[in-house]
C-alpha positions in Angstrom: 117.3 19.6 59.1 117.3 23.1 59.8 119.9 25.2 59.1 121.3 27.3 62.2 122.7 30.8 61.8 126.2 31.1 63.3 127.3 34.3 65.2 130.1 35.4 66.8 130.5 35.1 70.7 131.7 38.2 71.1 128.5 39.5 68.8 125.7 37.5 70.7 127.4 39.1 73.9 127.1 42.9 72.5 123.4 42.0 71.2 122.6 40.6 74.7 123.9 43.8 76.5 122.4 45.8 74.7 118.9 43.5 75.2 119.6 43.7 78.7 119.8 47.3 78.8 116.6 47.8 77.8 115.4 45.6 80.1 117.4 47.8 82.9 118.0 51.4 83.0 120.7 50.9 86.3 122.9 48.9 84.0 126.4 50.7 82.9 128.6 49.2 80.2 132.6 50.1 80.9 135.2 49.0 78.4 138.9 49.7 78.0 139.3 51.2 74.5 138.2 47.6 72.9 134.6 48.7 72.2 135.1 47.1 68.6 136.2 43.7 69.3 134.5 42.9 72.3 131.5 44.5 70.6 130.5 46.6 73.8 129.4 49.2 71.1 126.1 47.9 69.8 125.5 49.0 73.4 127.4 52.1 73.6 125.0 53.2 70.4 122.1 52.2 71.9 122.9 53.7 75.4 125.4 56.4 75.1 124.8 57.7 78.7 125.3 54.5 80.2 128.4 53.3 78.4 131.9 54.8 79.9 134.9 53.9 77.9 137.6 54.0 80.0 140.7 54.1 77.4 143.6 52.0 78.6 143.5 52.5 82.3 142.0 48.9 82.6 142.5 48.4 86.3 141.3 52.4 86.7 137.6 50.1 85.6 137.2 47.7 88.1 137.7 51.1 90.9 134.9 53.2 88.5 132.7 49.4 88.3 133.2 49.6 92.3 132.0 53.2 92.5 129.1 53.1 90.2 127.6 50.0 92.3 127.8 51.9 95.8 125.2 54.1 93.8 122.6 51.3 92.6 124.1 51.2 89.1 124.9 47.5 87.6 128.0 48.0 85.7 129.2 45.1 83.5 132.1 44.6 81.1 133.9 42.4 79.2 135.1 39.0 81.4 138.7 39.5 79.5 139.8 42.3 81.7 139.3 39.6 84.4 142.6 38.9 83.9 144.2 42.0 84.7 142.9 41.8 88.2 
């Protein structure tokens, strides 16, 4: 049987944003000063232009999210600030 690599959710979901941004120059990644653990900086290296890092002002992200889409961008972040909402 082959042996399968494990990875972190949390990694798979910085690889894949960062996948994704290549695919897609409109998307923006925010974050709320957790860039480390929620692993939003493989894309923030890959993309510093598009990655806004928004310090502890969490519900100050979903305003700058709304804003950013009026203008055709796609911003994402992580689904844990969800909660804030």
């Amino acid at each position: 049987m082959e042996e399968k690599l494990k990875i972190a959710t949390r990694q798979s979901y910085g690889e894949k944003l960062a996948e994704l941004g290549e695919m897609n120059r409109k998307i923006v990644v925010l974050d709320a000063d957790l860039s480390g653990a929620t692993k939003t900086n493989i894309f923030a290296k890959k993309f510093p232009d598009r990655f806004i890092d928004v310090g502890i002002a969490e519900q100050n992200m979903f305003g700058i999210a709304a804003g950013l889409s009026t203008f055709g961008k796609i911003p994402l972040f992580p689904l844990l600030f969800l909660q804030l909402l």
